[in-house]
mmCIF file of the protein (N, C-alpha, C, O) and its ligand, coordinates in Angstrom:
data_MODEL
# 
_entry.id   MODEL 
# 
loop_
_entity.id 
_entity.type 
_entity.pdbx_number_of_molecules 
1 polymer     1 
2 non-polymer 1 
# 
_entity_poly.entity_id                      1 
_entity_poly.type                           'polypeptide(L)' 
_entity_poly.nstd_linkage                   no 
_entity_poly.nstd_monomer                   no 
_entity_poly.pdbx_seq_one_letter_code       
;(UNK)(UNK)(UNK)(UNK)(UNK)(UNK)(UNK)(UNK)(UNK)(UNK)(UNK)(UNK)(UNK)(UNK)(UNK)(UNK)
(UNK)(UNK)(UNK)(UNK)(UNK)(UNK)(UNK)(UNK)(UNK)(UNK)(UNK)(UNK)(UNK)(UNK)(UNK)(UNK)
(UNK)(UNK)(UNK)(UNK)(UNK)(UNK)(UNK)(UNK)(UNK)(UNK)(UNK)(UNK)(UNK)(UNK)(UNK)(UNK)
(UNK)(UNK)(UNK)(UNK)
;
_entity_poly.pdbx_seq_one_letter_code_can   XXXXXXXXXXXXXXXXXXXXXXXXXXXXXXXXXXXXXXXXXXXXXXXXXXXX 
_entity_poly.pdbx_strand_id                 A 
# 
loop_
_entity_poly_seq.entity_id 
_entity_poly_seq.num 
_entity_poly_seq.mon_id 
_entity_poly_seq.hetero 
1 1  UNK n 
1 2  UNK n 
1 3  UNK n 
1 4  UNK n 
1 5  UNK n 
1 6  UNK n 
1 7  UNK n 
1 8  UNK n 
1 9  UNK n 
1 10 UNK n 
1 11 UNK n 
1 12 UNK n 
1 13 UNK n 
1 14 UNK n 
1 15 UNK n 
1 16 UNK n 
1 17 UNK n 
1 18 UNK n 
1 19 UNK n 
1 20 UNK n 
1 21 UNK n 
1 22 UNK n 
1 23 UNK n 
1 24 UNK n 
1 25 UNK n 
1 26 UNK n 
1 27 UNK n 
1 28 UNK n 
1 29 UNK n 
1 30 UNK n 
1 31 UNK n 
1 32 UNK n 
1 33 UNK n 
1 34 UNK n 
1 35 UNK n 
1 36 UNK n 
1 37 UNK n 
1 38 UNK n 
1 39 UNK n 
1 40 UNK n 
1 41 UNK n 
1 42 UNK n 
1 43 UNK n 
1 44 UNK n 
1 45 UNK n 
1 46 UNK n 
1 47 UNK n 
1 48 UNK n 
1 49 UNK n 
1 50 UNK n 
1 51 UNK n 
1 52 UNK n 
# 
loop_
_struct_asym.id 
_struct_asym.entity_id 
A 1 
B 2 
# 
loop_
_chem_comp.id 
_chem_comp.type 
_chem_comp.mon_nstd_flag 
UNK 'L-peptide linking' . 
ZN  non-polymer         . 
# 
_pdbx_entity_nonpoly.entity_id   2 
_pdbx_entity_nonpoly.name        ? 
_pdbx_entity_nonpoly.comp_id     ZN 
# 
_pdbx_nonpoly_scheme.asym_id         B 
_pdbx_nonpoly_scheme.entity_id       2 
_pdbx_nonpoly_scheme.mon_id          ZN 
_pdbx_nonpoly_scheme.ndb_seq_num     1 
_pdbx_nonpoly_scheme.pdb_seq_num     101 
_pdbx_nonpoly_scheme.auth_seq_num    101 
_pdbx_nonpoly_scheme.pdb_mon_id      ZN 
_pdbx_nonpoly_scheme.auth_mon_id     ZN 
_pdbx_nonpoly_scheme.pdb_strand_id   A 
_pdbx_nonpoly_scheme.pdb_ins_code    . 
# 
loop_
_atom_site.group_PDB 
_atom_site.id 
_atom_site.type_symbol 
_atom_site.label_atom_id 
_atom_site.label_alt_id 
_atom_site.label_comp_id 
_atom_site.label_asym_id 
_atom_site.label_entity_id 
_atom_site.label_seq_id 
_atom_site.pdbx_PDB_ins_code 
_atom_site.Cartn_x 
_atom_site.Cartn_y 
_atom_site.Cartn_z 
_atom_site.occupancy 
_atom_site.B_iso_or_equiv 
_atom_site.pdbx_formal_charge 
_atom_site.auth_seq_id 
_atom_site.auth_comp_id 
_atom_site.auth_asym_id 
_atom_site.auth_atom_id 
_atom_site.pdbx_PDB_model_num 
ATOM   1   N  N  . UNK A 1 1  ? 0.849   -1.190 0.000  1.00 0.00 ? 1   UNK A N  1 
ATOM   2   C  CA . UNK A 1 1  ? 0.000   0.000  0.000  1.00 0.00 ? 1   UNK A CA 1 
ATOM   3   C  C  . UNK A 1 1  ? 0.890   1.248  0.000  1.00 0.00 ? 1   UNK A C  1 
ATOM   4   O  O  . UNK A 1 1  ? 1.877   1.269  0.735  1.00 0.00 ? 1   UNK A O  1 
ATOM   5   N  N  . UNK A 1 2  ? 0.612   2.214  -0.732 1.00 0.00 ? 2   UNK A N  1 
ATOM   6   C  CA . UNK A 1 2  ? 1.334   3.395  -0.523 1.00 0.00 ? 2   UNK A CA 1 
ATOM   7   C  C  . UNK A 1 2  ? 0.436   4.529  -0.304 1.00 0.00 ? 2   UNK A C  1 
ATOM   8   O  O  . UNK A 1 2  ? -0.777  4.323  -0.253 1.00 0.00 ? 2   UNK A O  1 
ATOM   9   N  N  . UNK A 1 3  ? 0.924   5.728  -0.168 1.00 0.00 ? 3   UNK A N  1 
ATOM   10  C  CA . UNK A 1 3  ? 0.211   6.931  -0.328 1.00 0.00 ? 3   UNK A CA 1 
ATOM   11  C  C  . UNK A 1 3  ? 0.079   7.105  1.248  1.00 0.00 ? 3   UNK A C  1 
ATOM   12  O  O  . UNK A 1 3  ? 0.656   6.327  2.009  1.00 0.00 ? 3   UNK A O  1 
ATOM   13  N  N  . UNK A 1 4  ? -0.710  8.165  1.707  1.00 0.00 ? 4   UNK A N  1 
ATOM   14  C  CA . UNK A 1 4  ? -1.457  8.632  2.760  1.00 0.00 ? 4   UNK A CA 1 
ATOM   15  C  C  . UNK A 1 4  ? -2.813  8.393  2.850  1.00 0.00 ? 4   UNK A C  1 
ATOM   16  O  O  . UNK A 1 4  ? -3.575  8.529  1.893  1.00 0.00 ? 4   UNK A O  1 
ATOM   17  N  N  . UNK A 1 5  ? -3.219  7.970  4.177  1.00 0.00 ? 5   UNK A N  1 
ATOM   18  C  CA . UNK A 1 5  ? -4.742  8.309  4.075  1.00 0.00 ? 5   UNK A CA 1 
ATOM   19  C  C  . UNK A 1 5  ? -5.387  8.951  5.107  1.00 0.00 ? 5   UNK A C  1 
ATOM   20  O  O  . UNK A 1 5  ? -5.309  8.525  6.259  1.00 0.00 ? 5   UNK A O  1 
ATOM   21  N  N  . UNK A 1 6  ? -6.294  10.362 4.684  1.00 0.00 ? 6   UNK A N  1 
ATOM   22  C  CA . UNK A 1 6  ? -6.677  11.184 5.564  1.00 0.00 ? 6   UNK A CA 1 
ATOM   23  C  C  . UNK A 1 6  ? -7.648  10.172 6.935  1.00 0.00 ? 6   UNK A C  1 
ATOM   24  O  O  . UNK A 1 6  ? -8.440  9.237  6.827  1.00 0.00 ? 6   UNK A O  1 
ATOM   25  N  N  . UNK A 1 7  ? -6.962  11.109 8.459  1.00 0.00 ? 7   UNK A N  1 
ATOM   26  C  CA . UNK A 1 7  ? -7.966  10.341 9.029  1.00 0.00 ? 7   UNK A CA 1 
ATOM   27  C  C  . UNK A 1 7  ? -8.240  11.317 9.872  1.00 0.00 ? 7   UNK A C  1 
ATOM   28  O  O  . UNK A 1 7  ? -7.567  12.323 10.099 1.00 0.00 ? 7   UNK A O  1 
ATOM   29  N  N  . UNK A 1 8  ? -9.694  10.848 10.532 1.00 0.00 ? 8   UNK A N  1 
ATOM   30  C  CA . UNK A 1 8  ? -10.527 11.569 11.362 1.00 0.00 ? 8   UNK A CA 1 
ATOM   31  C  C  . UNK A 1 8  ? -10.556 11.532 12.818 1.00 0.00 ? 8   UNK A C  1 
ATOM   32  O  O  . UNK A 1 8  ? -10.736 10.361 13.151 1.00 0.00 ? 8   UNK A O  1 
ATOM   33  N  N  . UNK A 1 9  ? -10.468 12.223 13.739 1.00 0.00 ? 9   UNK A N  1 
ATOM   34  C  CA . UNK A 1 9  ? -10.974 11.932 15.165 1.00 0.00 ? 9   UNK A CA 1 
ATOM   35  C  C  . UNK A 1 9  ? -12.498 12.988 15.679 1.00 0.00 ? 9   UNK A C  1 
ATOM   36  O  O  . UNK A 1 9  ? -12.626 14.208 15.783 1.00 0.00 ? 9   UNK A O  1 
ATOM   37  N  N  . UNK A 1 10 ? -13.245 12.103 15.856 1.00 0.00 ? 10  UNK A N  1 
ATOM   38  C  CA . UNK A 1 10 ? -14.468 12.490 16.396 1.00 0.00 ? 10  UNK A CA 1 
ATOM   39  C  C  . UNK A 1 10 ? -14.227 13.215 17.906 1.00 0.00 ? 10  UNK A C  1 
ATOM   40  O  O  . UNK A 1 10 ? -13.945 12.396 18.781 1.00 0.00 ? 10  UNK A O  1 
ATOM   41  N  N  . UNK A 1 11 ? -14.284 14.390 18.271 1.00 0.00 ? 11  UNK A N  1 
ATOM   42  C  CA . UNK A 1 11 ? -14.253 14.545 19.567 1.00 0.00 ? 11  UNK A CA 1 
ATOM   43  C  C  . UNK A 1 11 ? -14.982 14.652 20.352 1.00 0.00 ? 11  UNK A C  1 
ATOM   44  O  O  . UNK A 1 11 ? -15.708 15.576 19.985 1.00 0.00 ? 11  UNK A O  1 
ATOM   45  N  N  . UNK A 1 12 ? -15.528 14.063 21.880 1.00 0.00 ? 12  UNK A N  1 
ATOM   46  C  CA . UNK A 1 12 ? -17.113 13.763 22.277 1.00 0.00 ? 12  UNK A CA 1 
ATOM   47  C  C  . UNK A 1 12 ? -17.732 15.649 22.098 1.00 0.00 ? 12  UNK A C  1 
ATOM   48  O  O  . UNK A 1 12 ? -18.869 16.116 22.031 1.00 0.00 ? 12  UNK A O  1 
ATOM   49  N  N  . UNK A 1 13 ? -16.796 16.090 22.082 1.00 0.00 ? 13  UNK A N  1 
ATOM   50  C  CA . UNK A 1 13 ? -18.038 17.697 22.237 1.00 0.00 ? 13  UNK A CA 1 
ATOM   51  C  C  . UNK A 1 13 ? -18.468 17.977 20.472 1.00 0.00 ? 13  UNK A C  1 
ATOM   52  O  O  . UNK A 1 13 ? -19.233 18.829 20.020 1.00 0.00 ? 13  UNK A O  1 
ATOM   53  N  N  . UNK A 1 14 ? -17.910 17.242 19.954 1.00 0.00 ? 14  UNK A N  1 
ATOM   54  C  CA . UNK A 1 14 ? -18.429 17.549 18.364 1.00 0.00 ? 14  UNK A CA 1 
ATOM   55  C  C  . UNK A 1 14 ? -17.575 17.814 17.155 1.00 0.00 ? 14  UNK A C  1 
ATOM   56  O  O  . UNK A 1 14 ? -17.847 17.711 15.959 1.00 0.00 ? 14  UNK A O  1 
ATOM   57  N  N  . UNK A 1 15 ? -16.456 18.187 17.779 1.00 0.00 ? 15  UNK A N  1 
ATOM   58  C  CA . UNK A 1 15 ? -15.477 18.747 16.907 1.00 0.00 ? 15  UNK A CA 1 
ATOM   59  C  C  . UNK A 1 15 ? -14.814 17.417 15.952 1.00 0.00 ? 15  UNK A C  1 
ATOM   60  O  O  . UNK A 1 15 ? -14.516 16.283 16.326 1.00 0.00 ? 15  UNK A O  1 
ATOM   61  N  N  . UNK A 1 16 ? -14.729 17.979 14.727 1.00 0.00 ? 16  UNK A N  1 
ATOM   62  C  CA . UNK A 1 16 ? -14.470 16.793 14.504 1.00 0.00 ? 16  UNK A CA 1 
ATOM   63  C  C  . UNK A 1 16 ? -12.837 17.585 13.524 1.00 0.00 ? 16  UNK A C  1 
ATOM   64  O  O  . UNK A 1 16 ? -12.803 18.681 12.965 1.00 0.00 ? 16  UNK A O  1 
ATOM   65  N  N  . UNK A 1 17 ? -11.752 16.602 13.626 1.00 0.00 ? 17  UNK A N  1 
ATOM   66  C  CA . UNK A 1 17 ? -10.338 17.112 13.471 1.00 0.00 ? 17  UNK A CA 1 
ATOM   67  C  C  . UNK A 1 17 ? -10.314 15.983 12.885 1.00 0.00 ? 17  UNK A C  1 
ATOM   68  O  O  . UNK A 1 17 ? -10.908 14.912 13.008 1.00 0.00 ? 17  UNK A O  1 
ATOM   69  N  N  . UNK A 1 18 ? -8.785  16.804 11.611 1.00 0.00 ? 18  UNK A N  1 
ATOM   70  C  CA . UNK A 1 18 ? -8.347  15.280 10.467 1.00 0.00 ? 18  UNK A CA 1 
ATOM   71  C  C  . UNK A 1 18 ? -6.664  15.930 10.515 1.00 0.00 ? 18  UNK A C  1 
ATOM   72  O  O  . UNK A 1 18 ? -6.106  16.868 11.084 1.00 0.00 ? 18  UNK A O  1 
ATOM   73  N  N  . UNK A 1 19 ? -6.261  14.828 9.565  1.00 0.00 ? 19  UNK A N  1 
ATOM   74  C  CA . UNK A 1 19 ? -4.912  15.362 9.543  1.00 0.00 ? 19  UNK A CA 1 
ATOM   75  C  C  . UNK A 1 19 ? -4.444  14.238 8.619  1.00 0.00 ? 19  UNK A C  1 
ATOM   76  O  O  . UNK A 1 19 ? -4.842  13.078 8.512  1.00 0.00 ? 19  UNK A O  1 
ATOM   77  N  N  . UNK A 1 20 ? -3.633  14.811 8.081  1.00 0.00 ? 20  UNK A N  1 
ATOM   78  C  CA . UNK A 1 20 ? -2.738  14.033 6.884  1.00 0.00 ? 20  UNK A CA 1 
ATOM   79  C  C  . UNK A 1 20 ? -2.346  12.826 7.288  1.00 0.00 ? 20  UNK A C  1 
ATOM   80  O  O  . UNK A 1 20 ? -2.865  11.789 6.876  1.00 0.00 ? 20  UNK A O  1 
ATOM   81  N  N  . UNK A 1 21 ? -1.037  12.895 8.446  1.00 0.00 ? 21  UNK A N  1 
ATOM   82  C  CA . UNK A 1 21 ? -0.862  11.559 8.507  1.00 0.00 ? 21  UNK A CA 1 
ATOM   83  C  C  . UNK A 1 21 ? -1.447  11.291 10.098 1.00 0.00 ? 21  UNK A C  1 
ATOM   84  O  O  . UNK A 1 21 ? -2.118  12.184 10.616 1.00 0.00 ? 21  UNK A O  1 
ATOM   85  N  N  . UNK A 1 22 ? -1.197  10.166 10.768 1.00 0.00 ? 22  UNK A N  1 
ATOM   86  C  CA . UNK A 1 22 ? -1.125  9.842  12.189 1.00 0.00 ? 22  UNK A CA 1 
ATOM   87  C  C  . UNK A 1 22 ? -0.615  10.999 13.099 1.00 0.00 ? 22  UNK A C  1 
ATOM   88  O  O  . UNK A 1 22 ? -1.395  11.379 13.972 1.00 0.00 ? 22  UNK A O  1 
ATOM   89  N  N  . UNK A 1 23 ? 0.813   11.709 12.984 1.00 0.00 ? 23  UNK A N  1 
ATOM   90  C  CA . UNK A 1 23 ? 1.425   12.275 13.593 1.00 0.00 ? 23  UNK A CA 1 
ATOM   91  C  C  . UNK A 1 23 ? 0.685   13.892 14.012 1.00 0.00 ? 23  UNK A C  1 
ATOM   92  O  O  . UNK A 1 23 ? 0.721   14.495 15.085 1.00 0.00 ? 23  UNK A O  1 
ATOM   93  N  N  . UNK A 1 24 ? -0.020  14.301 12.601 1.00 0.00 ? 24  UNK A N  1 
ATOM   94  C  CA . UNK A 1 24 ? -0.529  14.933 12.513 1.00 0.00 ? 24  UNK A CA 1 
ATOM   95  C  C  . UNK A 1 24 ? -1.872  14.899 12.746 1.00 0.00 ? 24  UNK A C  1 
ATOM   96  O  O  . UNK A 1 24 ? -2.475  15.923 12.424 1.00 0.00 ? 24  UNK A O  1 
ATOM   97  N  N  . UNK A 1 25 ? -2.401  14.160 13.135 1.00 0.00 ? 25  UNK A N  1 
ATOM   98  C  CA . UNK A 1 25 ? -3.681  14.003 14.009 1.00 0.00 ? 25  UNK A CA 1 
ATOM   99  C  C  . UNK A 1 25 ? -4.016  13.981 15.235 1.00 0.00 ? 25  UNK A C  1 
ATOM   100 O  O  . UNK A 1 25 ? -5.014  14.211 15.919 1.00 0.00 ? 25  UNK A O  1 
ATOM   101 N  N  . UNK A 1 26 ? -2.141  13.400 15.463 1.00 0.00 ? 26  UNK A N  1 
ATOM   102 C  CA . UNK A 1 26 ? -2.428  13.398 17.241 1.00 0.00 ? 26  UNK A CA 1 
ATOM   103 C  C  . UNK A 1 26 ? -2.009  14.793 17.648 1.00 0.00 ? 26  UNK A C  1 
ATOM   104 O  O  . UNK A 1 26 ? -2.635  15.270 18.595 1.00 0.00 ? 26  UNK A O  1 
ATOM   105 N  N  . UNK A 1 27 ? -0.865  15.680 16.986 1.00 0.00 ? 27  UNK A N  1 
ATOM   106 C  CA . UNK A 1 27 ? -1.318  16.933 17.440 1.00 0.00 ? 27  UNK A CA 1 
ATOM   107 C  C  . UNK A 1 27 ? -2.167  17.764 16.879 1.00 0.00 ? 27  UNK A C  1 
ATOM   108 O  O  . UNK A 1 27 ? -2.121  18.934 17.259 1.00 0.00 ? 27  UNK A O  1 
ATOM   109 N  N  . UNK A 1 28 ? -2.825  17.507 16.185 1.00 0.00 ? 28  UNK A N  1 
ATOM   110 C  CA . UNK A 1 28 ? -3.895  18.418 16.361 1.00 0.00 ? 28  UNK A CA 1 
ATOM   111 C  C  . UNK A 1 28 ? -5.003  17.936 17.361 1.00 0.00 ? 28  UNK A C  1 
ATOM   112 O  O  . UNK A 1 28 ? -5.664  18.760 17.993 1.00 0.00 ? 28  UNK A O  1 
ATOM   113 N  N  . UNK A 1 29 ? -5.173  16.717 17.479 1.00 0.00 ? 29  UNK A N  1 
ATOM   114 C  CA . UNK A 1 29 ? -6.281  16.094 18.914 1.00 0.00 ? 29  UNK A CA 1 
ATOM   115 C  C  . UNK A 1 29 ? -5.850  16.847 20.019 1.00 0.00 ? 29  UNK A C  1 
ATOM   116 O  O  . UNK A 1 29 ? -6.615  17.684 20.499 1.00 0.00 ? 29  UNK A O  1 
ATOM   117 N  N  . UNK A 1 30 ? -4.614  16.647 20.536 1.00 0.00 ? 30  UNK A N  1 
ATOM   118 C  CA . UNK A 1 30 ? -3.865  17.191 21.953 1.00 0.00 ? 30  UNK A CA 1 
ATOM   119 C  C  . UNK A 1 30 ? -3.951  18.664 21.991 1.00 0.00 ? 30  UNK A C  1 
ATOM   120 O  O  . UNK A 1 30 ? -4.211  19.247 23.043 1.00 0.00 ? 30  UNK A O  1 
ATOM   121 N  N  . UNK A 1 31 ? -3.758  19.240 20.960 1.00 0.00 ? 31  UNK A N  1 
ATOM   122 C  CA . UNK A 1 31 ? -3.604  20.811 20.738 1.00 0.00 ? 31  UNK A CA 1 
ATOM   123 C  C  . UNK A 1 31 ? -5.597  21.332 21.334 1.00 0.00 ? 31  UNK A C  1 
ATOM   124 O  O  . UNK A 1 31 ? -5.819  22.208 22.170 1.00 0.00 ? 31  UNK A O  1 
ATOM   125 N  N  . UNK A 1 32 ? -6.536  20.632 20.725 1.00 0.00 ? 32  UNK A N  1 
ATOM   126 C  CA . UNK A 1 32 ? -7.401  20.681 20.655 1.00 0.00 ? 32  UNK A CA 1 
ATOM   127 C  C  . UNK A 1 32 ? -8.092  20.708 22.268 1.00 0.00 ? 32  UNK A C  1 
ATOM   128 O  O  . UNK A 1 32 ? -8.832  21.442 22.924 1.00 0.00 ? 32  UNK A O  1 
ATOM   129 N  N  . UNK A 1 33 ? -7.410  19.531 22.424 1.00 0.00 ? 33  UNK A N  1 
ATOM   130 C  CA . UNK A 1 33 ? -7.742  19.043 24.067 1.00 0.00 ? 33  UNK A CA 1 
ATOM   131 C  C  . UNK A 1 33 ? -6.940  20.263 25.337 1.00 0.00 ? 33  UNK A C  1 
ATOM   132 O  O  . UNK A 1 33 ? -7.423  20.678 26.390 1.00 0.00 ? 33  UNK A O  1 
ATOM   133 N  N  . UNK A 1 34 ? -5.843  20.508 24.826 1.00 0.00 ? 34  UNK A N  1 
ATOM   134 C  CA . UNK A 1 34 ? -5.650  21.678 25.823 1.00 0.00 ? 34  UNK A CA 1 
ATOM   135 C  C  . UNK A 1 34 ? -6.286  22.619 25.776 1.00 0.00 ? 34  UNK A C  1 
ATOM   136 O  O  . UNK A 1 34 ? -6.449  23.241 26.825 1.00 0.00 ? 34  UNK A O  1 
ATOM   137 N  N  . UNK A 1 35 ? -6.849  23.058 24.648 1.00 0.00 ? 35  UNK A N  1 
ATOM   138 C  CA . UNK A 1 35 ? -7.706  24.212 24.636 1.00 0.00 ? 35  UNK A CA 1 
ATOM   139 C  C  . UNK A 1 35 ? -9.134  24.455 25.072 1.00 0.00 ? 35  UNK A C  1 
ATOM   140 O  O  . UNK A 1 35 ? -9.778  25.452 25.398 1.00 0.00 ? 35  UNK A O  1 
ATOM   141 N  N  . UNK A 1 36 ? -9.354  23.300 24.968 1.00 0.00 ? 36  UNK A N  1 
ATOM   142 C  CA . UNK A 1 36 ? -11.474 22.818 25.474 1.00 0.00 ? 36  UNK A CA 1 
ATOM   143 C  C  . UNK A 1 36 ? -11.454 22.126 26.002 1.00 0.00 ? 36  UNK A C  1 
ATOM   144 O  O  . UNK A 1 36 ? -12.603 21.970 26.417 1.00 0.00 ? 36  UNK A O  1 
ATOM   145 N  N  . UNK A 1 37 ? -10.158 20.652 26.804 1.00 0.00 ? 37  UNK A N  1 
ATOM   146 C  CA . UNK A 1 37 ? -10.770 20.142 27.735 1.00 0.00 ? 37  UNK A CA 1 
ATOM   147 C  C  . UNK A 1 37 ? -9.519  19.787 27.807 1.00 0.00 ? 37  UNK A C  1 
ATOM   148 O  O  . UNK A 1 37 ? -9.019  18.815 27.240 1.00 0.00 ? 37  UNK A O  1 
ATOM   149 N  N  . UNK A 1 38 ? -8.748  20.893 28.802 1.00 0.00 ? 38  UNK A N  1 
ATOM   150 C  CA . UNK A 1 38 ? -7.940  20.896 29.558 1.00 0.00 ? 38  UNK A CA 1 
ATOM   151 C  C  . UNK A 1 38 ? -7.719  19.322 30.956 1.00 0.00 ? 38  UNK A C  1 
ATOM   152 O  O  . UNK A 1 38 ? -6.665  18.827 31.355 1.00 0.00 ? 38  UNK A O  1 
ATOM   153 N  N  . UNK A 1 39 ? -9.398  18.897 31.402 1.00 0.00 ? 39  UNK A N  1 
ATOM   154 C  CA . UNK A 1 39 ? -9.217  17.972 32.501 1.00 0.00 ? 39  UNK A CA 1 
ATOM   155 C  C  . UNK A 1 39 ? -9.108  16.916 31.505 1.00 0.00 ? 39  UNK A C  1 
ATOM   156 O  O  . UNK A 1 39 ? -9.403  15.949 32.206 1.00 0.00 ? 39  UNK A O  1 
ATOM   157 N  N  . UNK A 1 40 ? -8.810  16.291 29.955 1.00 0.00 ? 40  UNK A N  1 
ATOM   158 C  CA . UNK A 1 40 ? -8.773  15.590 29.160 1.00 0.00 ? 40  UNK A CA 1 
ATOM   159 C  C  . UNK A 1 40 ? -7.230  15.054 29.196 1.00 0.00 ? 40  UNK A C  1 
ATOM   160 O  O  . UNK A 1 40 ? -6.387  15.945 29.297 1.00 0.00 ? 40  UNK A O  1 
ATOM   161 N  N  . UNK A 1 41 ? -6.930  14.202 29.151 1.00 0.00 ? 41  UNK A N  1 
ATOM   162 C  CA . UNK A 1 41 ? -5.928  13.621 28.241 1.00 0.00 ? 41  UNK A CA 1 
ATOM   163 C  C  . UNK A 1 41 ? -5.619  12.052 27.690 1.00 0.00 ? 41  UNK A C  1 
ATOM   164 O  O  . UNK A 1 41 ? -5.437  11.048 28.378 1.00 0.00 ? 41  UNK A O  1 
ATOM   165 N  N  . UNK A 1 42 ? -5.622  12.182 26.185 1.00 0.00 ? 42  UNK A N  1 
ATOM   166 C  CA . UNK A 1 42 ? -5.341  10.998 25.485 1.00 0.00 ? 42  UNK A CA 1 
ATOM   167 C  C  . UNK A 1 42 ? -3.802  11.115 25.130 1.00 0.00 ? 42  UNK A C  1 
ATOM   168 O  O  . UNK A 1 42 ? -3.379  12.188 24.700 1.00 0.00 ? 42  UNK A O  1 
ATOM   169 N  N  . UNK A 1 43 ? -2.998  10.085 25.293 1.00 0.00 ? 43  UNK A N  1 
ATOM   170 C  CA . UNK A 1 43 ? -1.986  9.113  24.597 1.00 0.00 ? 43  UNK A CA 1 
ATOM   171 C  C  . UNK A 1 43 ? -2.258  9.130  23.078 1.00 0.00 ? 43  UNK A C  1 
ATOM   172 O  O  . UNK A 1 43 ? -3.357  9.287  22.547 1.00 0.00 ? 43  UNK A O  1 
ATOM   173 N  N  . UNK A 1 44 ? -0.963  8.923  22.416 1.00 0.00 ? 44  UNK A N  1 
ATOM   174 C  CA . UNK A 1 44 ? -1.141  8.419  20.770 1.00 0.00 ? 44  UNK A CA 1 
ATOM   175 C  C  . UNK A 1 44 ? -1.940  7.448  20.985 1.00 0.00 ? 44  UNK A C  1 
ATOM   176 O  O  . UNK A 1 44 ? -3.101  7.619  20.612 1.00 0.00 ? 44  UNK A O  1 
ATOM   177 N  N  . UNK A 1 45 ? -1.667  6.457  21.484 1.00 0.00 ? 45  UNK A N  1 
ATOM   178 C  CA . UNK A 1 45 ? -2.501  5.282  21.207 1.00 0.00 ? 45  UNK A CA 1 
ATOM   179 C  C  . UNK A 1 45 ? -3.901  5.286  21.161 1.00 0.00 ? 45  UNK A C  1 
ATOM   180 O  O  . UNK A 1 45 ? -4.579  4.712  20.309 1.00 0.00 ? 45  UNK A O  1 
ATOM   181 N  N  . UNK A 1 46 ? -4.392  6.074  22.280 1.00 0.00 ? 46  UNK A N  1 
ATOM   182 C  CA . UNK A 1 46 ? -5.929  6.101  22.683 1.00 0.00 ? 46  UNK A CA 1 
ATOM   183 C  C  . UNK A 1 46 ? -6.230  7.007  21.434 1.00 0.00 ? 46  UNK A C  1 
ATOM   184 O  O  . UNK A 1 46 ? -7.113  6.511  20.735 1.00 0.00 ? 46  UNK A O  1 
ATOM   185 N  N  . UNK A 1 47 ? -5.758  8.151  20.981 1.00 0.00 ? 47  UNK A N  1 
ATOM   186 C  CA . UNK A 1 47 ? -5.912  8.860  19.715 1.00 0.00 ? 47  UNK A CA 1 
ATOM   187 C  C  . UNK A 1 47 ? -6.341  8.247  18.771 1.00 0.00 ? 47  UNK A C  1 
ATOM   188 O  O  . UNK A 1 47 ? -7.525  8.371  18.458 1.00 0.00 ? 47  UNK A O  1 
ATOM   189 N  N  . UNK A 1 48 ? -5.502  7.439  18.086 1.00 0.00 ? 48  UNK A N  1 
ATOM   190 C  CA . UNK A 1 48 ? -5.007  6.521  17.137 1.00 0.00 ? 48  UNK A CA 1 
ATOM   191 C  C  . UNK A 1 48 ? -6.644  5.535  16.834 1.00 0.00 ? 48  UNK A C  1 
ATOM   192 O  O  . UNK A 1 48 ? -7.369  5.462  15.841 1.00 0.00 ? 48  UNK A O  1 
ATOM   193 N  N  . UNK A 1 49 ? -6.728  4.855  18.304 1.00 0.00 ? 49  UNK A N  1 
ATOM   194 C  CA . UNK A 1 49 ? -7.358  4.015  18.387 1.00 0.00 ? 49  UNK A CA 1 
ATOM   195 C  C  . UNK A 1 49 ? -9.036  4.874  18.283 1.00 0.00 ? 49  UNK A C  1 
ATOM   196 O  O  . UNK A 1 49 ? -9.969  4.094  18.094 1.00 0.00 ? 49  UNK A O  1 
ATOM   197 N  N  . UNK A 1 50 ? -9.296  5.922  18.363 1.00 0.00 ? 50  UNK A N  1 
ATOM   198 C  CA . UNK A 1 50 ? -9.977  6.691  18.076 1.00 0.00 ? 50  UNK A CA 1 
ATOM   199 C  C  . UNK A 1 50 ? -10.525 6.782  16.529 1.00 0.00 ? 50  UNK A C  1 
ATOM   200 O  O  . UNK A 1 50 ? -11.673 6.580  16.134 1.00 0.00 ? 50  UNK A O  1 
ATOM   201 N  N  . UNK A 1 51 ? -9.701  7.041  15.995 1.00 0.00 ? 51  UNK A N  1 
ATOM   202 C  CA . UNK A 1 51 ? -9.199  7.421  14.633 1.00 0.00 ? 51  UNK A CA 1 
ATOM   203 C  C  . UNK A 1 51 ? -10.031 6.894  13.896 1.00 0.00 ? 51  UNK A C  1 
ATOM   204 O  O  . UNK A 1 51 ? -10.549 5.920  14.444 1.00 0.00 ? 51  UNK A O  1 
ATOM   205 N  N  . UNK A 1 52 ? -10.589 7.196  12.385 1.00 0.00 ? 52  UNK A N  1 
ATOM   206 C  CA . UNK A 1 52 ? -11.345 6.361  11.392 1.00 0.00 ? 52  UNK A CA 1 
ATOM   207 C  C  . UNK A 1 52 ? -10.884 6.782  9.936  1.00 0.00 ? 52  UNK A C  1 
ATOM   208 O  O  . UNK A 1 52 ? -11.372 6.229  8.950  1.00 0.00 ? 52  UNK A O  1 
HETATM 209 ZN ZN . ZN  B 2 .  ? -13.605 18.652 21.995 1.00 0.00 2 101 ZN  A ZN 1 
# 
């Protein structure tokens, strides 16, 4: 398989965030989470495993 494939994280308040690759999904999730739900925190993994 090659290429990239865009992926999504649903966030429970609604927001919904994508990002090119993996790396770039988890910071934008975390970036996201400090800003609106500071008492939040996910791991790559839990991110990841999020992910669609
Ligand atoms: Zn949110």
């Amino acid at each position: 398989m090659t290429g990239e494939r865009r992926r999504y994280v649903q966030c429970p308040c609604g927001e919904l965030m994508e990002g090119r690759t993996d790396d770039l999904l988890v910071d934008e999730v975390q970036h996201h989470l400090r800003e609106q739900h500071p008492h939040l925190r996910y791991d790559r993994d839990q991110i990841l495993s999020m992910s669609y």
